[in-house]
N, C-alpha and C positions, 0 to 999 in steps of 0.2 A: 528850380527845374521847370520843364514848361509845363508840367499836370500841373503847378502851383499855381502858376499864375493863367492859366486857363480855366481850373475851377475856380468859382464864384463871382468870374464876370456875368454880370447881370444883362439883360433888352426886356422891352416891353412887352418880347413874343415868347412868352416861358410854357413849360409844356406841363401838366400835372398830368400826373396819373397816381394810383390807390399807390400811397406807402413811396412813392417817390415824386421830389419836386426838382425840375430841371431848368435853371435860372436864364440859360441862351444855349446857340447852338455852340459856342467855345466851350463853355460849363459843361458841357454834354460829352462833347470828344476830352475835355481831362478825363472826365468819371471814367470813361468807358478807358481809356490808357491805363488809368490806374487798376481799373480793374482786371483786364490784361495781363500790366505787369503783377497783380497780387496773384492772378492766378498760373500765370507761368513759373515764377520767383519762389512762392510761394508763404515768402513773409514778409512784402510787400514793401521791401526793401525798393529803392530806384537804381538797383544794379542790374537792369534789367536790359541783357545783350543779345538781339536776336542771330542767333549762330549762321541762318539761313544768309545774312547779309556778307558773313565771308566765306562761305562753301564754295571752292573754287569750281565744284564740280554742276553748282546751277549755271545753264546757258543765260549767258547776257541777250536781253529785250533786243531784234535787229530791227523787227517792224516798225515807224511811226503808229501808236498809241491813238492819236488825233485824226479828223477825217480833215483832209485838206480841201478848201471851198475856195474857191475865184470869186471874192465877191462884188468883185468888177463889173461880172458879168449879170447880177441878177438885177432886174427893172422889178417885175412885179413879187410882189409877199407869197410866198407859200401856201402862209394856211389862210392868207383873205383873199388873194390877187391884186390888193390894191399896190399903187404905185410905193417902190421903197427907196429911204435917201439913204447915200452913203456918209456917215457919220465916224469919225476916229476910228479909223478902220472896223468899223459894224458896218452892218445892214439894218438899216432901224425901218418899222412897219409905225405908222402913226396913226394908222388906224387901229391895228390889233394890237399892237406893242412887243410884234413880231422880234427878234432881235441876232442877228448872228454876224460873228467876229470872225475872219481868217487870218 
C-alpha cells in the first residue's frame, strides 16, 4: 500500500521534534495517512474508503484550481525587477531565484 512504502523513506532534511522523529517529507505524508486512516477506521486497518469521494450529491470542482500566467509576457522579476529568462516553460529570475511555470 502506498503508506508503506512512503514511510521510512529517508533525506538529509529530517524534522525532530520531542517524542517524534520524521525521516523526509514522504515519511511525513505516510504517518499522517495512516494516522487518518486509524482514526476514521478505527482499527487501523487499510480499508479505508473516503464515502465523500462517491456522494453524488457533492457538486463537482467547475473553476480552474490554478492561476493561469502568460509567461511570454513577463521581461522583469517580480520580487527583484531584474531581467528574467524564459526556461522549459518557467520564468526563471537569476538573480533572486525567482521561478514561475504556466
Amino acid at each position: 500500500a502506498i503508506v508503506e512504502q512512503l514511510k521510512g523513506i529517508r533525506c538529509p532534511s529530517t524534522i525532530r521534534q520531542k517524542g517524534l522523529k520524521v525521516l523526509s517529507c514522504p515519511d511525513a505524508i505516510g504517518r499522517l495517512i495512516q494516522k487518518v486512516m486509524n482514526h476514521r477506521n478505527g482499527n487501523g486497518t487499510n480499508n479505508f474508503i473516503p464515502q465523500d469521494i462517491f456522494n453524488p450529491n457533492i457538486p463537482k470542482p467547475t473553476a480552474k484550481t490554478y492561476e493561469s500566467v502568460d509567461t511570454k509576457n513577463i521581461k522583469n522579476c517580480p520580487e527583484c525587477g531584474c531581467e528574467v529568462e524564459h526556461e522549459g516553460g518557467c520564468v526563471v529570475c537569476r538573480s533572486c531565484g525567482y521561478s514561475k511555470c504556466g
